[in-house]
N, C-alpha and C positions, 0 to 999 in steps of 0.2 A: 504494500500500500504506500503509496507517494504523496505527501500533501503540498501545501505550497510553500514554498522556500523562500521564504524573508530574510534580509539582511540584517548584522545587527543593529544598525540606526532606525531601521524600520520598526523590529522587533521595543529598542527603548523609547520610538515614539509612542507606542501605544503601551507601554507599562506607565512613564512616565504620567500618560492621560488619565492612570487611575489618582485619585486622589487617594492612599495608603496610611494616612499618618496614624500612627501607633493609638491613637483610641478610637481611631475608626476602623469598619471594617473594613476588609482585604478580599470578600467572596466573591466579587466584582472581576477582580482580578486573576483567581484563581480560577474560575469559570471561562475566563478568555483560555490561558492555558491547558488545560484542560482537551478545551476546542481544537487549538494547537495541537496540543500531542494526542488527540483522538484524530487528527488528518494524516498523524503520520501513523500510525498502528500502534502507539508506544502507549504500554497499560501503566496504570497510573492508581493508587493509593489515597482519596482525601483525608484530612484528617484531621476532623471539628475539634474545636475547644469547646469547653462545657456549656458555653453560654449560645455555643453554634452561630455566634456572630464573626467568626473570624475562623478558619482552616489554614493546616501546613498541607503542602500534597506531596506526594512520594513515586516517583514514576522509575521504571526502568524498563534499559537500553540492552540487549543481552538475553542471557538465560538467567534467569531467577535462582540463581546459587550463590552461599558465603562469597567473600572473597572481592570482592567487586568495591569501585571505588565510588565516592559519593563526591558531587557538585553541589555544596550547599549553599544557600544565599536565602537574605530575605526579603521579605516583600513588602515591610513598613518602612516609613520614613518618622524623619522627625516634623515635626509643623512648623509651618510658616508665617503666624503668626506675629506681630512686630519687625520683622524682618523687613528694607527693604528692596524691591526684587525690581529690573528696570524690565520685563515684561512678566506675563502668566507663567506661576513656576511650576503648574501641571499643563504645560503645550509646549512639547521640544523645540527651543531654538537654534537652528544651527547658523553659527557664524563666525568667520574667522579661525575656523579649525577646529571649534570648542563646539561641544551642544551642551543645552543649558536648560538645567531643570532639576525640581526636587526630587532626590532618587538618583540622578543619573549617572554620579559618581559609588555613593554610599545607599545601595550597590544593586541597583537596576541595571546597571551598564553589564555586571555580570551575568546579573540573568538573564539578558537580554542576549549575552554571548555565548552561555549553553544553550538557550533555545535553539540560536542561529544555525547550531553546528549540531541538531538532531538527526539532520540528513547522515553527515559525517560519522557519527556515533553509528548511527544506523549499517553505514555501506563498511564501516571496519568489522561487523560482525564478532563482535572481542569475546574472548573467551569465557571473560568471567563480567560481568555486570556493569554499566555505566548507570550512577543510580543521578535523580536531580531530585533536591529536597530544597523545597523551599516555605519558609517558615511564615511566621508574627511574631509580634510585642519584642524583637530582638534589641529595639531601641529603649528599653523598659525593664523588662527581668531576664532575655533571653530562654524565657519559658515553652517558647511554640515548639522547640524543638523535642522537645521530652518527651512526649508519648509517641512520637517515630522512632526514639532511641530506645525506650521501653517495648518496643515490640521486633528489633533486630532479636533475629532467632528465634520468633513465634511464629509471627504470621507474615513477619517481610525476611528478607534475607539480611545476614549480617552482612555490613562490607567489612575489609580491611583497610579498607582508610580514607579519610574525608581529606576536601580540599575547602576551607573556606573560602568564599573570594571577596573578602572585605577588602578596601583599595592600600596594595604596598608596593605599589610601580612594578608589578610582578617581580618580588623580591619574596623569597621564603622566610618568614616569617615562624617560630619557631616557641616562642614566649612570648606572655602578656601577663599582664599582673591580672588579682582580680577585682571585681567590684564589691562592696557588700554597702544595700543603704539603710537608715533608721529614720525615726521620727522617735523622739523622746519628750511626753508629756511630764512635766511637774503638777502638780494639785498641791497647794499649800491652804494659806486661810485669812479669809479679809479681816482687814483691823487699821485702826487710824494711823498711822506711820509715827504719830508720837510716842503710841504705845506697844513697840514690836513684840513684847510678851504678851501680848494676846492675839497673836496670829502666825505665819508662818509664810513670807512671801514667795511665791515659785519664779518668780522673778531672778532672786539672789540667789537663789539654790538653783537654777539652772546656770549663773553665771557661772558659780561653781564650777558644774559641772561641764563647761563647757571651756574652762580654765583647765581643768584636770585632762581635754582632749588634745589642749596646746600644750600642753606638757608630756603627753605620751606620744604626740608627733613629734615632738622636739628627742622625745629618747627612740626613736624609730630611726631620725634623720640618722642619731650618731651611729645607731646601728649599721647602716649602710647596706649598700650591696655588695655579698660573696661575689659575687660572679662578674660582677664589673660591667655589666649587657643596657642595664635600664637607667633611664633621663625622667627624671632624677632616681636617683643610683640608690633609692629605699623604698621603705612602704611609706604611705602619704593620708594624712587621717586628717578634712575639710569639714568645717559646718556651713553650710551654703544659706539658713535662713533663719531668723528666730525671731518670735514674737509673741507678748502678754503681759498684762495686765491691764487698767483703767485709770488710771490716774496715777500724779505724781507722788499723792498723797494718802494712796489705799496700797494695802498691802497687796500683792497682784495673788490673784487667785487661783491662775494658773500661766502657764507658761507653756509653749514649746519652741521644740528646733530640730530641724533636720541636717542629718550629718551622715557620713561616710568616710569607709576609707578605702584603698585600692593596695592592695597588699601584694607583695611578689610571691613568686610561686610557691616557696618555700615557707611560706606562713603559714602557721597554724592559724585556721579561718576562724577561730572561738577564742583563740588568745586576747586580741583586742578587747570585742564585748565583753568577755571578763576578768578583764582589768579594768573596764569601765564601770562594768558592773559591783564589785566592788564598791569601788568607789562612789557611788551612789546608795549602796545601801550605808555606807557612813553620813552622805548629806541626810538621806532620807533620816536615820536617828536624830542629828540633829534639828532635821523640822520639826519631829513629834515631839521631842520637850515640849511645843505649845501648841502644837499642831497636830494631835493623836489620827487625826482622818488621814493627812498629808498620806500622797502617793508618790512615786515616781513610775512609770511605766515604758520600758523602749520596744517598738516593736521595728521587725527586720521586713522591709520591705521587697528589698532583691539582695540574693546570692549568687552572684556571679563568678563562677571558677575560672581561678588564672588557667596558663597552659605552662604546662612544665617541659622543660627543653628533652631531646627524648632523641639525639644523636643516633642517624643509623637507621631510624626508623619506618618502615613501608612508605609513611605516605611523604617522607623529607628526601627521600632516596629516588620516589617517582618523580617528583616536580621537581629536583636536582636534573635527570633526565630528558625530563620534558623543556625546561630553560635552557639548559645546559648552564645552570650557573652551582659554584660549589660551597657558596656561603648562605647564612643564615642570620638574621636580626631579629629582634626584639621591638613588639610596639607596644606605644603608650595604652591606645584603649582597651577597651575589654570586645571579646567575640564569644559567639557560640560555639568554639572550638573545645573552650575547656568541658563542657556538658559530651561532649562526643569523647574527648580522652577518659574523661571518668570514669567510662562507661565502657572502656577498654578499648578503644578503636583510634590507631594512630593518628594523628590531625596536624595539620599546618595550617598557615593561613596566606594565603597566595591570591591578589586579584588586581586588575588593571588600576591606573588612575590613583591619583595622592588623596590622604583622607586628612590633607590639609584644605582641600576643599569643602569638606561634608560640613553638612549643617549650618552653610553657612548663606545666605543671599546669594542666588547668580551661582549656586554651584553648578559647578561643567566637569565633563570628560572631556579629554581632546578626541578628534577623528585618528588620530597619530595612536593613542592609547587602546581606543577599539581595536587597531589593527593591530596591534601588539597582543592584546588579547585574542584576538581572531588567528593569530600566528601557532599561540600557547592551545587553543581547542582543537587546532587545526592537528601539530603535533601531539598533542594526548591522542587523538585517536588514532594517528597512527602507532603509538606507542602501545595502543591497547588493544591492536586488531589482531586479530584470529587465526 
């Protein structure tokens, strides 16, 4: 069966037209695809999230056996919002070399470039599996991925090893630190500020404790990095917002802030919160001297695992290959790479185009980076043919 063969600017003009941003849904999107790889014969896996406003889908290229490699990418963006954009940033602009749109770097331009090259997966007839998994929410928790990985060696075939293609100028990519985020609510107790024993402000008890996060980043920095890979060279622990109470002159009655930190691979991911933790149930004592009700509560919004360097490994040895290049780096953000290693299945992280464009107004790929990526699909498949 033969469907119709788009290129890939054709292909990221109309992902691009989805509007994707991470709290909207993506079935839009995933239903064109779909369409797609039902033209070309190629069977395919949806795969709802609970609320069934958003699916990952799961297609493969091959025979349905272990072993086989997976093209991951997702299908949210971030929102545009405040941003601003000098035309519509869901209608691909191409000019001057660049096309221009939300998505089209971070990383529609990938998916855009496995679609492209289904034909080619197709006519290399590969031994073992060409799988395409494209997810949600990866701008958010990195969640959409999980229940595809939970079902490698049920009801879908394992691979051996994924390729993400988040944008690193096709550079293998090898380690990432992780993300992990909170929201930490204070409850203390209103009382007139002249008289602080008789209340409890969550105001000053979150200063506290948001004091005691500048001081365990500051014992993180001296820490440093083993390994000498990562900019800046440690784990990194931010509060990006905080706010509460009512007046100058009322004890605030509650308080919050959100924070995070991105830790290197080699971090114990529970170290931090409890040291934090800790340290909060000593403020929390000293609220309740006046303040018996007083709370402190943090809860974990996303857990995002680093990717740990993994020398040698299936899928850093394939895309060594398929580049021909024989080095490896380390990026600043976080991917859904580390949920696939976890989970036993080697991963790197390899895709077109700088992700010092992403999310930012006027983000582009260049025509120059498509082809390089169109270079990279071109060779995987003959690297995988039968």
């Amino acid at each position: 069966m033969g469907g119709t063969r788009l290129t890939p600017l054709d292909l990221l003009t109309d992902l691009v037209a989805f509007d994707t941003e991470t709290p909207k849904s993506n079935l839009a999107l995933i239903a064109y695809v779909e369409a797609y790889l039902a033209g070309w014969g190629v069977p395919f896996v949806r795969l709802p999230n609970a609320d069934g406003d958003k699916a990952a889908l799961f297609a493969t290229i091959g025979p349905a056996i272990d072993g086989g490699v997976v093209l991951s990418g997702h299908t949210d963006v971030v929102p545009v919002a405040g941003q601003t954009w000098t035309s519509d940033p869901y209608r691909l602009r191409v000019e001057d070399g660049r096309a221009y749109g939300r998505g089209a770097v971070d990383m529609k331009g990938f998916v855009a470039l496995a679609l492209a090259h289904v034909p080619d997966f197709i006519a290399a007839d590969p031994a073992k599996p060409i799988h395409l998994f494209l997810s949600y929410d990866e701008e958010t928790t990195c969640l959409g991925v999980v229940d595809g990985i939970n079902r490698f060696g049920v009801d879908l075939p394992r691979p051996g090893a994924v390729i993400v293609g988040e944008p690193t100028d096709l550079t293998i990519a090898d380690a990432h630190k992780s993300v992990v985020t909170f929201t930490t609510t204070v409850k203390g107790k209103e009382a007139h500020s002249a008289k602080p024993a008789l209340g409890a402000s969550a105001v000053m008890a979150a200063g506290l404790l948001v004091a005691e996060l500048v001081r365990l980043a500051d014992v993180y920095a001296a820490r440093g990095d083993a390994s000498g890979r990562f900019d800046p060279p440690c784990s990194t622990i931010h509060v990006g917002t905080i706010a509460g109470g009512t007046a100058r002159n009322i004890m605030a009655k509650e308080c919050h802030f959100h924070w995070e930190f991105r830790g290197l691979p080699d971090l114990d991911g529970n170290e931090i919160p409890a040291r934090f933790s800790a340290y909060a149930d000593e403020v929390l004592a000293r609220m309740r001297r006046t303040a018996p009700e007083a709370s402190i509560e943090t809860i974990c919004h996303a857990d995002v695992p680093g990717l740990r360097p993994l020398p040698g490994s299936p899928a850093e040895e394939l895309v060594k290959a398929v580049t021909g290049r024989n080095s490896t780096l380390t990026v600043s953000y976080a991917t859904e790479a580390g949920r696939f290693q976890n989970a036993g299945v080697p991963t790197v992280v390899c895709g077109p185009g700088s992700i010092n464009r992403a999310h930012q107004p006027d983000e582009y790929i260049t025509l120059a980076e498509l082809e390089a990526g169109a270079d990279f699909m071109r060779r995987l498949a003959a690297k995988l043919k039968g």
